[in-house]
DRENPA-3360 file (N, C-alpha, C; in nm, 2 decimals, always signed):
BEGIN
1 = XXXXXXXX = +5.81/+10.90/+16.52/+5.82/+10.87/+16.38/+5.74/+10.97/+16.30 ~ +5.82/+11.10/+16.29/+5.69/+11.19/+16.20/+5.83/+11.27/+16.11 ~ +5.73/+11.30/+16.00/+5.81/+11.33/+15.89/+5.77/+11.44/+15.85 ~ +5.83/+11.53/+15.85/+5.80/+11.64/+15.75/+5.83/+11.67/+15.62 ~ +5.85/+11.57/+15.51/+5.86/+11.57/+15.38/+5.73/+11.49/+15.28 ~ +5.80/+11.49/+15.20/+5.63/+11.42/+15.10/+5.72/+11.27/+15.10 ~ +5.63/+11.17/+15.06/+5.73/+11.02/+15.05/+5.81/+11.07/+14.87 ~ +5.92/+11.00/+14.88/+5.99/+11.03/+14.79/+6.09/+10.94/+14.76;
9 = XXXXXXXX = +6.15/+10.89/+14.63/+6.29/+10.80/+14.58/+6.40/+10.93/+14.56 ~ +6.48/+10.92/+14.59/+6.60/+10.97/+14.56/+6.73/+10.95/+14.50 ~ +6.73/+11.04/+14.37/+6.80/+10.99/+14.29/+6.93/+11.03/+14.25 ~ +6.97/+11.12/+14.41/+7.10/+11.18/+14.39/+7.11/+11.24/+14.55 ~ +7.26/+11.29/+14.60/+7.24/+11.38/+14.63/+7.39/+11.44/+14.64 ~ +7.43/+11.56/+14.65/+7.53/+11.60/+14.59/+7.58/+11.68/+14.75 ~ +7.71/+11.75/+14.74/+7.77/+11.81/+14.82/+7.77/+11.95/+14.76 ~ +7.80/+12.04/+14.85/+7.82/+12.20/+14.76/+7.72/+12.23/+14.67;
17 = XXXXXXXX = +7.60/+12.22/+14.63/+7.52/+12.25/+14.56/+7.49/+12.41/+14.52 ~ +7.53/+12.51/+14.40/+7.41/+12.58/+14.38/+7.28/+12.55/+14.36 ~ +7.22/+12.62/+14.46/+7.12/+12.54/+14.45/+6.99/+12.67/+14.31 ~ +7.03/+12.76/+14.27/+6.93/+12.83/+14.17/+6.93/+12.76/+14.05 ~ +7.11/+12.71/+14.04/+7.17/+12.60/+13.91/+7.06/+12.54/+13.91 ~ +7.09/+12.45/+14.06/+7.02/+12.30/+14.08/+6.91/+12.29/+13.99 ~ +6.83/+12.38/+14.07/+6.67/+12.41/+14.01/+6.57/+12.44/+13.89 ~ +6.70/+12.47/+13.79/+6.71/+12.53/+13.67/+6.75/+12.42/+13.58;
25 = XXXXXXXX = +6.85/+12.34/+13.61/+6.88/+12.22/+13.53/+6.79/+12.14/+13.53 ~ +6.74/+12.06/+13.67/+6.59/+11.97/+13.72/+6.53/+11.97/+13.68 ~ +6.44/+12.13/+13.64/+6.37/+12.16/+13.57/+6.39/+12.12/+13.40 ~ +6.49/+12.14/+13.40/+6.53/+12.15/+13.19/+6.52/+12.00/+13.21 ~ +6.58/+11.93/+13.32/+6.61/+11.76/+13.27/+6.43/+11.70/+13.27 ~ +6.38/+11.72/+13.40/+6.22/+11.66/+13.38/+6.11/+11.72/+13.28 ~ +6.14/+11.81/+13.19/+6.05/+11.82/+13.10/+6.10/+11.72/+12.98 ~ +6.21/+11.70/+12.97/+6.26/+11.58/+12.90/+6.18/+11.46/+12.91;
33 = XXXXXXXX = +6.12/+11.44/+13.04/+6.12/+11.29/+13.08/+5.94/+11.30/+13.14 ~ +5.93/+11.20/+13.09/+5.74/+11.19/+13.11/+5.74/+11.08/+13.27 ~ +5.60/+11.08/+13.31/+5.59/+11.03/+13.38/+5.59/+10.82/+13.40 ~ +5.66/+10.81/+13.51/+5.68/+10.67/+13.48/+5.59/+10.61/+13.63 ~ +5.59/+10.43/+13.57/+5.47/+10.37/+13.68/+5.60/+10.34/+13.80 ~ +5.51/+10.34/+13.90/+5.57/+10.28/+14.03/+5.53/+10.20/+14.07 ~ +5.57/+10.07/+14.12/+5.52/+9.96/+14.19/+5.62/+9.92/+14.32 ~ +5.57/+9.97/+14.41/+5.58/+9.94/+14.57/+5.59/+9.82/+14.58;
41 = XXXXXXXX = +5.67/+9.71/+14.60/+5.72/+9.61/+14.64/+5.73/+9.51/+14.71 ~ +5.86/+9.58/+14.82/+5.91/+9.55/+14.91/+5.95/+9.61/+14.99 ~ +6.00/+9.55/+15.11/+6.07/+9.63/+15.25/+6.22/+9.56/+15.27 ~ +6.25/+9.70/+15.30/+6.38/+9.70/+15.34/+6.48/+9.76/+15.47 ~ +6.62/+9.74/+15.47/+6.70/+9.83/+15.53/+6.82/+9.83/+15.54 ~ +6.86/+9.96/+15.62/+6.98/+10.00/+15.63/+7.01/+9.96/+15.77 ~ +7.10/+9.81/+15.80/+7.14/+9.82/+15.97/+7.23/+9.99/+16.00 ~ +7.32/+9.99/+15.91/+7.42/+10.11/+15.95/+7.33/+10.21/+16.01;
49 = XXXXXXXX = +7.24/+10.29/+15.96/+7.21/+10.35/+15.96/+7.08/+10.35/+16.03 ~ +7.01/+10.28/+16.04/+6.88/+10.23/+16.12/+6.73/+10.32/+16.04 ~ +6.77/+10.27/+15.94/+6.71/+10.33/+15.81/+6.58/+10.20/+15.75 ~ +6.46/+10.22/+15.76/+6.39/+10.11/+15.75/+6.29/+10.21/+15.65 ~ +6.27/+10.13/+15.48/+6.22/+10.17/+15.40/+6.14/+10.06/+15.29 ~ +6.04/+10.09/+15.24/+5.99/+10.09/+15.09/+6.07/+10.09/+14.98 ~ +6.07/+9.99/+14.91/+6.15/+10.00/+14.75/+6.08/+9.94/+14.65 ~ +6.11/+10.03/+14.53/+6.03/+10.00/+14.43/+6.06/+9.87/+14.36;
57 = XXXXXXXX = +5.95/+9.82/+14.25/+6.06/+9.69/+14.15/+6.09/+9.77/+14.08 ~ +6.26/+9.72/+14.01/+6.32/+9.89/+13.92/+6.32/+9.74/+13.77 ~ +6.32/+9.83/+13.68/+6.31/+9.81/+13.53/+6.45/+9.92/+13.45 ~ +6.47/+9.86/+13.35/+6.59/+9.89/+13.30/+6.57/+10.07/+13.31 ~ +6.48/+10.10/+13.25/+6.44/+10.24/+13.23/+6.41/+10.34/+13.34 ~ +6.43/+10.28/+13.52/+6.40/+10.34/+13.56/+6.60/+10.37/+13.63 ~ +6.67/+10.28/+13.61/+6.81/+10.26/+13.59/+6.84/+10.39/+13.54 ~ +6.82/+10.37/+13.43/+6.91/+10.42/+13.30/+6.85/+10.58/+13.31;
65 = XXXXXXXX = +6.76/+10.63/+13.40/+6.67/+10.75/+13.42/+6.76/+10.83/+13.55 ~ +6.78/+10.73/+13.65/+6.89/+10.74/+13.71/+7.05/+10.81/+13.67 ~ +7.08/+10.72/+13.62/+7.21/+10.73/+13.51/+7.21/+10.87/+13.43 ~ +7.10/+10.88/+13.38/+7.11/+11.03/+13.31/+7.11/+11.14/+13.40 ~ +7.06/+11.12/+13.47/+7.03/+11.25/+13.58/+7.17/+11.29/+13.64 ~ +7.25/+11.15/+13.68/+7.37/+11.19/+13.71/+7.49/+11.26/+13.61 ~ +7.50/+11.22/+13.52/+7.53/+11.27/+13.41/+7.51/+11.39/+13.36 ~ +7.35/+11.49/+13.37/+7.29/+11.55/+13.36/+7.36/+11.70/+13.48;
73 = XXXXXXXX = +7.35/+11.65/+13.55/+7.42/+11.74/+13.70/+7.61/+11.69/+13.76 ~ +7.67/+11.59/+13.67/+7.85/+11.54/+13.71/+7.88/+11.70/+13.67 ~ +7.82/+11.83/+13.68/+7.96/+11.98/+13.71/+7.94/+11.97/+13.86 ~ +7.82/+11.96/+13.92/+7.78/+11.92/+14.04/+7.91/+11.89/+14.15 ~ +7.93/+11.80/+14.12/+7.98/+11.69/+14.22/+8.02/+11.59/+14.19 ~ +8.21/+11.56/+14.15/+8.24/+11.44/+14.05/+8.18/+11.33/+14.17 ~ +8.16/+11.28/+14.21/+8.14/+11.15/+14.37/+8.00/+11.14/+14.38 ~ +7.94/+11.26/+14.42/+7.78/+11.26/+14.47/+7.79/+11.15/+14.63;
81 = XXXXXXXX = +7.71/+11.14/+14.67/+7.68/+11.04/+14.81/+7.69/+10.92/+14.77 ~ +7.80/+10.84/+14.73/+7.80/+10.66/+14.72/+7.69/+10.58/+14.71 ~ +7.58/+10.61/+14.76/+7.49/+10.48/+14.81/+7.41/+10.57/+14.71 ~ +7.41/+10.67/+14.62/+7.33/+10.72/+14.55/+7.39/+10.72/+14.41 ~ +7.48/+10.73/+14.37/+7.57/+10.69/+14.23/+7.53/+10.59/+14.16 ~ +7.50/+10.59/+14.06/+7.49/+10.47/+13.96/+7.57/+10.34/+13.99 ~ +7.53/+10.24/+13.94/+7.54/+10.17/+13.97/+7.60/+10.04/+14.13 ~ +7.54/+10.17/+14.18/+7.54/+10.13/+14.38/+7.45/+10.17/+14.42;
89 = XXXXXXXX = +7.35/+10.24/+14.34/+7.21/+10.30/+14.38/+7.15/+10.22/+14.46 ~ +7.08/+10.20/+14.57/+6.95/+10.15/+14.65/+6.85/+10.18/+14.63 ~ +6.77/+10.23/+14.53/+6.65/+10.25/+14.50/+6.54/+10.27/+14.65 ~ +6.52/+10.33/+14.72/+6.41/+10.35/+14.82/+6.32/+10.41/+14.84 ~ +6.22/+10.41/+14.95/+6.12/+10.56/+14.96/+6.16/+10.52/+15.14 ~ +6.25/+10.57/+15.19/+6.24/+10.55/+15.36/+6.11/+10.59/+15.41 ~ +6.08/+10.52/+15.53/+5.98/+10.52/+15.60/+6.04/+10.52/+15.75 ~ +6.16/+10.53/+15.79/+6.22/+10.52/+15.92/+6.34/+10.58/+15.94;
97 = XXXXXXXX = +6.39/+10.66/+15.99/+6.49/+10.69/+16.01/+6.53/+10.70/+16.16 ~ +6.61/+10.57/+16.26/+6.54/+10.57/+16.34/+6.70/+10.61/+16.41 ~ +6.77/+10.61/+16.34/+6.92/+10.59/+16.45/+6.99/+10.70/+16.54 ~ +6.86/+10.81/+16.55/+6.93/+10.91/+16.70/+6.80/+10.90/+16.77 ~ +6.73/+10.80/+16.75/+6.61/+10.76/+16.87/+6.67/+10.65/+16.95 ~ +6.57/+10.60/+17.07/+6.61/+10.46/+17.12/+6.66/+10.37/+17.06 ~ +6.73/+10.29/+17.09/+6.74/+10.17/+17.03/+6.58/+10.07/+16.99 ~ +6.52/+10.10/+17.04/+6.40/+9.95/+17.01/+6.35/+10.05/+16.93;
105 = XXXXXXXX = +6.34/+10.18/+16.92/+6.26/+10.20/+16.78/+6.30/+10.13/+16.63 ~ +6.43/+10.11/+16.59/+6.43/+10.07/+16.48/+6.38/+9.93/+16.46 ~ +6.39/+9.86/+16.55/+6.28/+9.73/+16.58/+6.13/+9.76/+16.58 ~ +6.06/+9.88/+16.66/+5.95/+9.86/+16.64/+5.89/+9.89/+16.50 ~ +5.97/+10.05/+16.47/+5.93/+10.04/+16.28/+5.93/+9.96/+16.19 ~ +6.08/+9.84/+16.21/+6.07/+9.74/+16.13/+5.95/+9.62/+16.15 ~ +5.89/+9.63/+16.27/+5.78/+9.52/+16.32/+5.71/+9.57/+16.26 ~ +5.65/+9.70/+16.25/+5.54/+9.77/+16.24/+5.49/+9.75/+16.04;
113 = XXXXXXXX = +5.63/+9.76/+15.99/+5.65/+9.78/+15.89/+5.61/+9.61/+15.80 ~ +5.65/+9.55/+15.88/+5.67/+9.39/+15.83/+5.52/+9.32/+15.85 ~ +5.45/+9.40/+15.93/+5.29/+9.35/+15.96/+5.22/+9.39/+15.92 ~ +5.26/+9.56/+15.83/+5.10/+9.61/+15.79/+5.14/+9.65/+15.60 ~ +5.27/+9.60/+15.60/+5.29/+9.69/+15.44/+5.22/+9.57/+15.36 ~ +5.19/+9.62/+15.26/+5.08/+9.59/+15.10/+5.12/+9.64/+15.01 ~ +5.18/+9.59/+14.92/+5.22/+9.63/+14.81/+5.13/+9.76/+14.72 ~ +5.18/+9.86/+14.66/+5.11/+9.94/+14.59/+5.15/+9.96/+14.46;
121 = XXXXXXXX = +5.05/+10.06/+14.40/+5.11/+10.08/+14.25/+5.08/+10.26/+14.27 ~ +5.13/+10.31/+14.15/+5.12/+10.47/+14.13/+5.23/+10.51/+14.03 ~ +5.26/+10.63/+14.06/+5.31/+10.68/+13.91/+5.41/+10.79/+13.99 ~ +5.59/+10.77/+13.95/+5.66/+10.86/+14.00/+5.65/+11.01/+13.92 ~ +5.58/+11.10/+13.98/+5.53/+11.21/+13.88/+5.59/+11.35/+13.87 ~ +5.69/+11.38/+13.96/+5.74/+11.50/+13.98/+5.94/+11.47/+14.01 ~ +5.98/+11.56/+13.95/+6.15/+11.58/+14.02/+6.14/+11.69/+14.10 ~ +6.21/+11.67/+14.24/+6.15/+11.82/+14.30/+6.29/+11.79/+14.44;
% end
């Protein structure tokens, strides 16, 4: 279970990407948008997938922050990835991605996860 990314929510993801565009618009969209609070919650998952994660409590504004971004990037990608589109969003921070491991790993992450998580607070600070 090791990860080489930073923990992160994900608020899109697209197919075909320029990605210089990408980077350039992201940029133009989050100087728009100031930084908002996070509060770590709950646990969750994905059976399909064997996807075992962290989710935030969402507030109208963190919706509707969502919603713009897609909006912001639809020359992108009219579709984007379903489980990331407005209003079917899942809001998460994964912590497990377990489904080309064993089978009992997505069990142990979910055990692991269900015995030591604590709710937190912080601040979603960067689009990146």
């Amino acid at each position: 279970l090791e990860w080489k990314t930073r923990p992160h929510l994900t608020l899109a993801c697209f197919n075909d990407v320029d990605e210089t565009r990408c980077i350039e618009q992201l940029k133009a969209f989050s100087s728009s948008h100031k930084v908002m609070p996070a509060y770590i919650s709950s646990v969750g998952m994905f059976n399909d997938t064997k996807t075992v994660f962290v989710s935030p409590t969402m507030d109208s504004g963190m919706y509707q922050f969502q919603h713009e971004l897609h909006e912001y990037l639809k020359d992108f990608d009219a579709q984007g990835w379903e489980w990331y589109c407005p209003n079917r969003w899942v809001p998460h921070c994964t912590i497990a991605l377990t489904g080309e491991d064993e089978s009992e790993a997505f069990f142990k992450a979910s055990d692991l996860l269900l015995r030591n998580f604590e709710k937190m607070n912080g601040e979603f600070v960067a689009i990146g």
